[in-house]
C-alpha positions in Angstrom: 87.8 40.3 -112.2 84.5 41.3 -110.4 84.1 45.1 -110.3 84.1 47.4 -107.0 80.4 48.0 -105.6 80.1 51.4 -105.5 78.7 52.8 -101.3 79.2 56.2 -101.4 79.6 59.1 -103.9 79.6 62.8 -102.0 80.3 65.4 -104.7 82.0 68.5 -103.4 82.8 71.6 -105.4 86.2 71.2 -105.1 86.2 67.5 -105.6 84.1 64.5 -105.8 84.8 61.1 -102.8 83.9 57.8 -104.4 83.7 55.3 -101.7 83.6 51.6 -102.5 83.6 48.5 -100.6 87.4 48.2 -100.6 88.6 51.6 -101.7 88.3 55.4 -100.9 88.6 57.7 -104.1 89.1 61.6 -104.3 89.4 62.8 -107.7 90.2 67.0 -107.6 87.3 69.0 -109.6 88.6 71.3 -112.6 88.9 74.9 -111.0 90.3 73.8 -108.1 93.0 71.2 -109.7 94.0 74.0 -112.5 94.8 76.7 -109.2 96.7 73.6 -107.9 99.0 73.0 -110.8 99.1 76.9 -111.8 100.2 77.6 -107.8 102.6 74.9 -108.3 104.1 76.0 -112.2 104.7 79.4 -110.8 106.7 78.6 -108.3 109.3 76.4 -108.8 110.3 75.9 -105.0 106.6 74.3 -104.4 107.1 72.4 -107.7 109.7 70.7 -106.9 108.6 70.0 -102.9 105.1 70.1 -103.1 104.4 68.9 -106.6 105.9 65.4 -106.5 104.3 64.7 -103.6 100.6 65.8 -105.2 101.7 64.0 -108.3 102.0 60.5 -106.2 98.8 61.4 -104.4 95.9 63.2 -106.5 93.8 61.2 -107.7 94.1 59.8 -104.6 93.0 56.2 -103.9 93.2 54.7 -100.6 92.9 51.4 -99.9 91.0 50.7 -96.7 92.7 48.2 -95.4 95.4 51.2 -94.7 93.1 53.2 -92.9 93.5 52.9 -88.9 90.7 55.7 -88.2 88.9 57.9 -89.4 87.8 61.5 -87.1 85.4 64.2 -87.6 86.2 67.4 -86.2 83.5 70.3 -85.6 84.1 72.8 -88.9 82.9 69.4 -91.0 87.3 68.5 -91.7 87.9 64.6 -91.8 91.1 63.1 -91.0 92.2 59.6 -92.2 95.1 58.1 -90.0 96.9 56.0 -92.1 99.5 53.4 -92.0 103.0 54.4 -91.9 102.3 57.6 -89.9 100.5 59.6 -92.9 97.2 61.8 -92.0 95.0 62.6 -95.1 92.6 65.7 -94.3 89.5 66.1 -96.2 87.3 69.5 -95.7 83.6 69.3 -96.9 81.4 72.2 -97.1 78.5 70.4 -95.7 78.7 68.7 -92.5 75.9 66.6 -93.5 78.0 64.9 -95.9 81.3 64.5 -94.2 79.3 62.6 -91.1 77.4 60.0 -93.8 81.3 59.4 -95.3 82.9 58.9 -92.0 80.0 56.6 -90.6 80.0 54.7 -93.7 83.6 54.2 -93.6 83.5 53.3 -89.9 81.3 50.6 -91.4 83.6 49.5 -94.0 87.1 49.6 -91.7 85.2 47.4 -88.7 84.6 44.8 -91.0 88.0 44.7 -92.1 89.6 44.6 -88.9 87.4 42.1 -88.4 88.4 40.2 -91.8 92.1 40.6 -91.0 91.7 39.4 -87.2 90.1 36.5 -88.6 92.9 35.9 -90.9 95.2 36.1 -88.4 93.8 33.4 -85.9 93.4 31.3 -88.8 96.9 31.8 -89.5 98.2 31.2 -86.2 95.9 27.6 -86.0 97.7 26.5 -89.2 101.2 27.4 -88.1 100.3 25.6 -84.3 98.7 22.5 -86.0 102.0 22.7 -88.2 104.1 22.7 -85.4 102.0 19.6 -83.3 102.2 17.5 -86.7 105.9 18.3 -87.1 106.3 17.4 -83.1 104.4 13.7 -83.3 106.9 13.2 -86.8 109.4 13.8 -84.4 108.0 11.2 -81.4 107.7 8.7 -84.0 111.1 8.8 -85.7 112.4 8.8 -82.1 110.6 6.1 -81.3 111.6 3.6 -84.1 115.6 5.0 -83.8 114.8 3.1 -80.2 113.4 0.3 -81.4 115.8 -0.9 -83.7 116.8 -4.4 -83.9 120.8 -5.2 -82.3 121.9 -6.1 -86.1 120.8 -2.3 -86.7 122.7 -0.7 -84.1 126.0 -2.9 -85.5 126.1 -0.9 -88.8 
């Protein structure tokens, strides 16, 4: 299984965003993920709302194939739009850093629209050459049913 090619690693106080050619990452830093489960221990109303939603998504790993866009607003917060009607909001203390993420993940979701457009069309050739083979099968049985001998047409 070839590995993941690593194109982006921004390291954030609060958490570190791996980017890789197929996958976003964002793994919580200590401090900041021991507040989140303390928070969430002392109160069990958020535990039992809150927490099994975090628990499903941190680590979080996003596929980018699920990603429809990807926004910068000014304060340096991204937003992922995902599939299925889920936003993902990531704040970064440096601007500098947020705008190299979301350009490089521009990159990254471009080519696999592109990939999955591709895909598509081929698709849709297949299924239409599928279709004509299926059609002239068709002619052709048609064709000899007519042409059958009188001592065929008896039985």
């Amino acid at each position: 299984m070839p590995r993941a090619v690593i194109v982006l690693e921004v390291k954030d106080p609060h958490f570190t965003i791996t980017l890789y050619d197929d996958l976003l990452r964002v793994d919580l830093k200590g401090s900041f993920k021991n507040d989140l489960e303390e928070a969430l221990e002392n109160k069990p109303v958020f535990k039992e709302t809150i927490g099994s939603v975090l628990g499903i998504f941190v680590p979080l790993h996003i596929r980018l194939t699920e990603v429809d866009s990807v926004n910068l607003d000014e304060t340096g917060k991204i937003k992922l739009s995902l599939s299925y009607h889920r936003n993902v909001v990531i704040p970064f203390e440096r601007k500098e850093d947020a705008e190299k993420l979301v350009e490089k993940l521009n990159q990254l979701i471009s080519r696999f629209e592109t990939e999955k457009i591709q895909e598509n069309k081929a698709k849709k050739k297949a299924k239409k050459e599928k279709i004509q083979e299926s059609k002239v099968r068709s002619r052709a049985k048609r064709k000899r049913y007519r042409k059958r001998s009188d001592a065929e047409r008896r039985v």
